[in-house]
KEKE-3310 file (N, C-alpha, C; in steps of 0.2 Angstrom, whole numbers, plus 5000, padded with zeros to 4 digits):
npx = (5341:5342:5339:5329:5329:5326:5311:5308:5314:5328:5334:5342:5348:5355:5355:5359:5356:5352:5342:5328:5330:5337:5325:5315:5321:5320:5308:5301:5310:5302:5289:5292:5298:5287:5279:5269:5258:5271:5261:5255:5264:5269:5280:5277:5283:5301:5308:5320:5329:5340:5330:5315:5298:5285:5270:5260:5248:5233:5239:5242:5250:5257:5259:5268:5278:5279:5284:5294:5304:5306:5314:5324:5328:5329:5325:5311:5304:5292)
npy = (5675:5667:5663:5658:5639:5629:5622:5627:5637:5643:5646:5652:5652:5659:5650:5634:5620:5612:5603:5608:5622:5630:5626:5634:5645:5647:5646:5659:5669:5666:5672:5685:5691:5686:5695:5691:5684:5675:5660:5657:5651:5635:5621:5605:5596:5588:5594:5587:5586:5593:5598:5606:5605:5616:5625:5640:5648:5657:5665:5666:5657:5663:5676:5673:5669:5682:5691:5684:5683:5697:5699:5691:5700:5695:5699:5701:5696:5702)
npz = (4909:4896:4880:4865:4863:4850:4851:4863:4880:4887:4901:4914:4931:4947:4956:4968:4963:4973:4986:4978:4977:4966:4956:4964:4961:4947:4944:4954:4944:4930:4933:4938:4926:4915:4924:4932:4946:4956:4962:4951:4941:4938:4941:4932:4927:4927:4940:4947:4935:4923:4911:4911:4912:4913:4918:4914:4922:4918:4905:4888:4877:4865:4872:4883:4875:4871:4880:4885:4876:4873:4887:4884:4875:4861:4845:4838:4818:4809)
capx = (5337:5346:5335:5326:5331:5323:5304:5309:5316:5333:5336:5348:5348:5363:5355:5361:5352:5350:5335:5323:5333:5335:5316:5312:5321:5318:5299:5304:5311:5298:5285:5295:5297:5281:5274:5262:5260:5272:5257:5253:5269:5270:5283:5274:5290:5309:5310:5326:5330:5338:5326:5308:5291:5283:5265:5261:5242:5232:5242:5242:5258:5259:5258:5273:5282:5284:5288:5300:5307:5308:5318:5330:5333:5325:5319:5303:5301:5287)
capy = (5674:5664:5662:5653:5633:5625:5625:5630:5639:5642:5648:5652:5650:5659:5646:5628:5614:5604:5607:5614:5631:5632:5627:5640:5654:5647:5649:5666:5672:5665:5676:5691:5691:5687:5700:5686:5680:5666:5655:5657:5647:5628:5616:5601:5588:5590:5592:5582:5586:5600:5599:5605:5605:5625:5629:5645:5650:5663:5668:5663:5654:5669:5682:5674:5669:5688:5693:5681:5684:5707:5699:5690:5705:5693:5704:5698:5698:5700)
capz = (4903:4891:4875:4863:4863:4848:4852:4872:4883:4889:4906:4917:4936:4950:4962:4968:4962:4979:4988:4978:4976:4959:4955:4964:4958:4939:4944:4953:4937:4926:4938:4939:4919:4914:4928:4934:4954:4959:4961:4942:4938:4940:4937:4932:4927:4928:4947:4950:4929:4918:4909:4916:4910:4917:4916:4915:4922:4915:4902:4882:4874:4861:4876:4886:4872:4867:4884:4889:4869:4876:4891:4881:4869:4855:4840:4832:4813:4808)
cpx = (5342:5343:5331:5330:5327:5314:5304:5313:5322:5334:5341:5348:5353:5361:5359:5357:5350:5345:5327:5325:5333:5329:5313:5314:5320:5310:5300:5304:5305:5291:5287:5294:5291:5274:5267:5263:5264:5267:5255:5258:5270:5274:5278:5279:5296:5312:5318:5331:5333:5334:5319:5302:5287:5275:5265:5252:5239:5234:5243:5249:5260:5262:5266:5279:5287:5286:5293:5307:5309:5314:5324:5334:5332:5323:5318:5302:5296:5287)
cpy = (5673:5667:5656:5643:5628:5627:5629:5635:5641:5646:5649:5655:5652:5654:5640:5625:5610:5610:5612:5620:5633:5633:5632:5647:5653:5651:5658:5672:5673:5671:5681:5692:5691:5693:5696:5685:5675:5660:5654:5653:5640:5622:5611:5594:5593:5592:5591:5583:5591:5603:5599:5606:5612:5625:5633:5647:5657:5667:5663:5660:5661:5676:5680:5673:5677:5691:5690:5683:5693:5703:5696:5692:5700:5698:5697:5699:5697:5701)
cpz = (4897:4880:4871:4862:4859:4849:4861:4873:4885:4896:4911:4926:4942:4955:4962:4965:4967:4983:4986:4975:4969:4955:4956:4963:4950:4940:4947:4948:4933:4927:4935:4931:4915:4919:4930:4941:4953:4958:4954:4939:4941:4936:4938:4932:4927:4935:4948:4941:4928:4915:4912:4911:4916:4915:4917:4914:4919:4910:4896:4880:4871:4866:4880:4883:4871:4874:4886:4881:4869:4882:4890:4875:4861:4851:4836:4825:4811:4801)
residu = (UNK:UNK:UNK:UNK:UNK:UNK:UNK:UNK:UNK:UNK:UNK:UNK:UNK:UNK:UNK:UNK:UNK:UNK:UNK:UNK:UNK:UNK:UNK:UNK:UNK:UNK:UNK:UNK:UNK:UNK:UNK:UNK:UNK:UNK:UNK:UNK:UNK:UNK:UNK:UNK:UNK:UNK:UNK:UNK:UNK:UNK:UNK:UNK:UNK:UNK:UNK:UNK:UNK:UNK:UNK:UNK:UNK:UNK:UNK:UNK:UNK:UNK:UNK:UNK:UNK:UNK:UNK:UNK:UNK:UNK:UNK:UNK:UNK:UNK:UNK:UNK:UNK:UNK)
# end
């Protein structure tokens, strides 16, 4: 877990890139992190990209933000 990137994401990946692998340890992570099933995470674009587009089912923007925001050591001010 990288951190914030503008309105995104930043993450970081020990996988390869070829075949899939890294996608699926991105989504993986994002799972693991967010404490959601694997199936609850869906790349939707960026496949073949650095850049990916992630849904994240069942779960708010505000909710994943502040969790993924606790696993990058991010403080919140409010």
């Amino acid at each position: 877990m990288v951190g914030r990137h503008g309105d995104s994401w930043k993450l970081r990946v020990a996988a390869a890139p070829e075949r899939g692998r890294a996608n699926h340890a991105l989504l993986d992570l994002l799972a693991e992190t967010l404490h959601i099933p694997r199936a609850h995470v869906e790349l939707v674009s960026g496949g073949a990209a650095r850049d990916k587009v992630v849904v994240v089912h069942g779960m708010e923007p505000a909710q994943a933000d502040q969790l993924l925001e606790a696993a990058a050591g991010v403080r919140t001010v409010v």
